[in-house]
C-alpha positions in Angstrom: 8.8 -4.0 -5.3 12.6 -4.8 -4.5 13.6 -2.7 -7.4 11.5 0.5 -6.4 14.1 1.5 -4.1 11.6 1.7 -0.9 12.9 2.8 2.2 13.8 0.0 4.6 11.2 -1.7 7.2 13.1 -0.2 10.0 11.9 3.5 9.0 8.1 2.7 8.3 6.0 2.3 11.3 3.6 0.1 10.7 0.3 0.3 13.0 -3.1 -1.6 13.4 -6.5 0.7 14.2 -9.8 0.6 14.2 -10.7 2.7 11.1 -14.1 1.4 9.4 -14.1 3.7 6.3 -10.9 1.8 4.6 -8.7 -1.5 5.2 -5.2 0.6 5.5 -3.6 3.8 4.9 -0.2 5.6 4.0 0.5 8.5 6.0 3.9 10.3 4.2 6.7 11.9 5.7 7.4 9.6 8.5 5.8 6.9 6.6 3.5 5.3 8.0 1.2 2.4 7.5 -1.8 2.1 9.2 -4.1 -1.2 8.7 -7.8 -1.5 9.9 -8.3 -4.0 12.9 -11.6 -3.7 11.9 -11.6 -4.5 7.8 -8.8 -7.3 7.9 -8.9 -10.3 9.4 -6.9 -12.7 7.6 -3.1 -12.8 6.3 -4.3 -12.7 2.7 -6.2 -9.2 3.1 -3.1 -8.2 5.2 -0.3 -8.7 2.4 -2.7 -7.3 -0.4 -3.5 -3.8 1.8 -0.1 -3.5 3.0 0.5 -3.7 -1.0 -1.8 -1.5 -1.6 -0.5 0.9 0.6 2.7 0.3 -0.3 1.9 1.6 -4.0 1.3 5.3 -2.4 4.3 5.0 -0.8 6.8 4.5 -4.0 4.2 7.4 -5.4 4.7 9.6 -2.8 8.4 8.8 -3.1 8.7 9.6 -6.9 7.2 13.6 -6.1 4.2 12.2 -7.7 1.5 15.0 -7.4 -1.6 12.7 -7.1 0.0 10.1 -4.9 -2.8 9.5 -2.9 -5.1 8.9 -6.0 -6.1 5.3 -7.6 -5.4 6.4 -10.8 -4.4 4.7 -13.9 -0.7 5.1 -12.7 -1.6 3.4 -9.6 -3.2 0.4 -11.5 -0.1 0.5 -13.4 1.9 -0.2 -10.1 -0.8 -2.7 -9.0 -0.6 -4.7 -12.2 3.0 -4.9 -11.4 2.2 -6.1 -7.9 -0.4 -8.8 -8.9 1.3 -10.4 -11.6 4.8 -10.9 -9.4 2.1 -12.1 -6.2 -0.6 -13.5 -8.3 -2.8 -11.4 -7.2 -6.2 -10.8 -9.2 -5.1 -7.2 -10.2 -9.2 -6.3 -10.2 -9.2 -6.9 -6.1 -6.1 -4.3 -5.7 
């Protein structure tokens, strides 16, 4: 993800909320990331939803129309993700 050219920590806000329909979301333009208090509980669903969420970010970035889709390009960017992590790419 270093090479994706995402914007620094410092100007995501990253929040924690009790949403029960998902286990995070990215809200663009400020970028946000929210994560479900009530979905992850451990530092292993944490990384892989931040991940996750990070994914729509770099699409959302790139002016891609259908950033907020799982599509084939985002398992293309998960793939990515799970073989540098070693993540099983079928959880992400």
């Amino acid at each position: 993800m270093d090479r994706w050219r995402l914007p620094p920590s410092k100007d995501v806000e990253f929040k924690a909320r009790a949403l029960k329909d998902v286990y995070g979301l990215y809200e663009a333009d400020p970028h946000v990331i929210t994560i479900s208090t009530l979905k992850v509980g451990h530092l292993d669903t944490l990384v892989k939803t931040v991940a996750h969420e990070m994914v729509h970010l770099k699409r959302f970035l790139d002016k891609d129309p259908d950033w907020t889709q799982h599509d084939e390009r985002f398992l293309e960017l998960g793939n990515q993700i799970s073989a540098v992590m070693g993540f099983d790419p079928k959880e992400f």
